[in-house]
N, C-alpha and C positions, 0 to 999 in steps of 0.2 A: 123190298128194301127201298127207300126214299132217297135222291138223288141229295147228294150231302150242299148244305146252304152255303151261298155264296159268299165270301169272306169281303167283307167290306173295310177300308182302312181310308175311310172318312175320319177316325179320330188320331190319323195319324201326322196329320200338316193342319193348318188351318186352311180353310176354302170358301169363299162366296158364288154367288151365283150370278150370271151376268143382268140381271132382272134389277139385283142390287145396286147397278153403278146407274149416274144420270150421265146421259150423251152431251153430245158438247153441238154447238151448231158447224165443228167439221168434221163433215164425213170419217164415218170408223171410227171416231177417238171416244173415249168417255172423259168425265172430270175425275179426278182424284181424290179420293175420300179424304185427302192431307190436301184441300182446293187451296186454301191461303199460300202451301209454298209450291204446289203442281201447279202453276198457273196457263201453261198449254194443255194439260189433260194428257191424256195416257192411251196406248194401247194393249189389245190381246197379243201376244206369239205364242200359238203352242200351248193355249190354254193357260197362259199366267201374262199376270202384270208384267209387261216389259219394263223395262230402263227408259225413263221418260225426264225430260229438260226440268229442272227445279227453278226458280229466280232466288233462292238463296243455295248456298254450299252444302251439303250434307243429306243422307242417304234416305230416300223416301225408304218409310217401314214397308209400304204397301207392295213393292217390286218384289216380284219373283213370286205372288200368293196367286195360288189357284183357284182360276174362275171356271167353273163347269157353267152347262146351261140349263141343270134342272135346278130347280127350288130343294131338292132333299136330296139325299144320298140314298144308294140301293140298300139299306138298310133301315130307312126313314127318318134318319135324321137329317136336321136342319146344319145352315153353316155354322163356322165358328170362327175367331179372331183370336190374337192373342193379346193381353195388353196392352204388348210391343207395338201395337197398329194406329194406337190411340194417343193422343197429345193433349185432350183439354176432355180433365174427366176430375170428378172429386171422390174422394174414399173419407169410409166412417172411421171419426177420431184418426184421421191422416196417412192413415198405416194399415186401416181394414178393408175389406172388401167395397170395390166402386159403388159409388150410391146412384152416382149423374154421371151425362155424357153429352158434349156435342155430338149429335147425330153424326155418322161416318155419310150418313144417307144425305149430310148435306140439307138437313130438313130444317126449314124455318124457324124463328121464335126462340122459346127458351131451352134451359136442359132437359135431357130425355132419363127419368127414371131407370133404374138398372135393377132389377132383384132376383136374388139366386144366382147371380152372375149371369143374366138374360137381359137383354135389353127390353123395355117393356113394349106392349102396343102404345104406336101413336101415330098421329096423320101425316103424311107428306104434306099435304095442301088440305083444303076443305072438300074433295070429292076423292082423293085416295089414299088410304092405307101403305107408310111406310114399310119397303120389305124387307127393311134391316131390324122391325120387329122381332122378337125371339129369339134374332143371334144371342152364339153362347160366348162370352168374352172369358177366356183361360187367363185366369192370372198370372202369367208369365212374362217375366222379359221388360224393359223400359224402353220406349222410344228413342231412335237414335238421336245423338246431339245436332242441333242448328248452328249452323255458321261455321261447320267442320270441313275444311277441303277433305273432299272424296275423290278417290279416280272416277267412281261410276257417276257424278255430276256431270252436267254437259253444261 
């Protein structure tokens, strides 16, 4: 008899991997995939986005989403995000599924294709492959509002 498979509940939160986020030049911190309003960058506690300083009022999406450190889950799948993560993205005829997306990956130049609700391949820079390629973006949820006093703001 076959030792029964391992239950994986990777499709149970959304999750990235820490390969995803770009470092900041201070020690430990990364930038925030929401950089225009994280403007000090973010840390790990505990395997999630911590509570990190905003310079406008209101709740970064990105806090409290889990960052593991491998590229896949033990099941093989890749991360995922919810829409909720995202701020500057267009959908077909305004109301259908994302077409484009500012890169969360923070990656240069123009919008980044989305199809299947995947983000597409594209390059960070001209010698490397962005790894927020092939995330899966769940249609769920709208980014919280700007300029909202939150308690979780510092």
């Amino acid at each position: 008899m076959n030792p029964p498979e391992p239950v994986c509940h990777c499709e149970n939160e959304p999750w990235i991997n820490r390969g995803m986020l770009c470092t900041t030049a201070t020690s430990g911190r990364f930038r925030c995939p929401e950089t225009r309003h994280c403007l000090h960058g973010l840390t790990i506690e505990n395997g999630r986005i911590a509570d990190h300083w905003r310079n406008v009022p209101g709740e970064c999406p990105w806090v409290a989403t889990l960052v593991t450190d491998s590229p896949r889950c033990s099941c093989g799948r890749g991360p995922w995000i919810k829409l909720r993560h995202l701020r500057l993205f267009t959908r077909k005829n305004l109301t259908g599924p994302v077409v484009s997306l500012s890169c969360p990956g923070l990656c240069p130049g123009p919008r980044v294709a989305v199809h299947d609700h995947h983000i597409c391949d594209h390059p960070r820079d001209n010698h490397t492959p962005c790894p927020w390629s092939g995330t899966r973006i769940a249609p769920v949820g709208i980014a919280p509002p700007l300029f909202v006093s939150d308690p979780h703001s510092r």
